[in-house]
VEXFITI-352327 format. One record per residue (C-alpha): z, x, y; chain; residue in three letters; residue number from 1. Coordinates in Angstrom, 3 decimals. Last residue first. Example, Ala and Ser with C-alpha at 12.3 -4.5 7.8 and 13.67 -1.06 7.14 Angstrom:
2
+----------+----------+----------+------+------+------+
:        Z :        X :        Y : tinu : filo : roro :
+----------+----------+----------+------+------+------+
:    7.140 :   13.670 :   -1.060 :    A :  SER :    2 :
:    7.800 :   12.300 :   -4.500 :    A :  ALA :    1 :
+----------+----------+----------+------+------+------+
***
This chain:
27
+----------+----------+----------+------+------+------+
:        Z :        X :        Y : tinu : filo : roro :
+----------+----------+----------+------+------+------+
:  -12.249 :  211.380 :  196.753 :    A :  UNK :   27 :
:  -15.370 :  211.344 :  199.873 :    A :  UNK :   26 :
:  -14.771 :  207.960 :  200.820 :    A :  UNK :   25 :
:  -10.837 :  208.860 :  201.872 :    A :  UNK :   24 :
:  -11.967 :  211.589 :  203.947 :    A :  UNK :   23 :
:  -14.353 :  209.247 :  205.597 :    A :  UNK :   22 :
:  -12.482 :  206.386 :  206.091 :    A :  UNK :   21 :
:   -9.830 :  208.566 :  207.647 :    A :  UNK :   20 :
:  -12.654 :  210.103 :  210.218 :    A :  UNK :   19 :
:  -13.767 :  206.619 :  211.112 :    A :  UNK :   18 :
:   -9.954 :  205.963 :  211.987 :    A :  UNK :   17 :
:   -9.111 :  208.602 :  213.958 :    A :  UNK :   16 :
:   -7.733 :  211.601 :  213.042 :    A :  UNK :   15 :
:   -4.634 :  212.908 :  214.887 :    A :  UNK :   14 :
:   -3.890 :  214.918 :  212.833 :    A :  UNK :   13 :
:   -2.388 :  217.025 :  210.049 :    A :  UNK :   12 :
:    1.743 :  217.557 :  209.875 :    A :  UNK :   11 :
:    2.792 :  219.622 :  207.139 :    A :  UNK :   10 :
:    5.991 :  219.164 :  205.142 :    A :  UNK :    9 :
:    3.928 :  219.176 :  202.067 :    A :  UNK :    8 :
:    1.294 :  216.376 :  203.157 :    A :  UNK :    7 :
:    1.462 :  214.583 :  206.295 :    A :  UNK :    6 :
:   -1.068 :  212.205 :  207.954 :    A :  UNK :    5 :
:   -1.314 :  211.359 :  211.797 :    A :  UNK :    4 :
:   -3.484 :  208.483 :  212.626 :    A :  UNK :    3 :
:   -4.937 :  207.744 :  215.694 :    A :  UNK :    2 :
:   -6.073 :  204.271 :  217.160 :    A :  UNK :    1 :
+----------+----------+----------+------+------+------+
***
């Protein structure tokens, strides 16, 4: 599964899901 996120207008991605946990793990 991939996961787009977007922030500002700005489209980041795709990330998967062991990469989201991550960045949301880290604050």
């Amino acid at each position: 599964m991939q996961v787009h996120l977007e922030r500002s207008g700005q489209r980041y991605g795709p990330y998967s899901i062991e990469e989201i946990n991550t960045y949301l793990g880290s604050g």
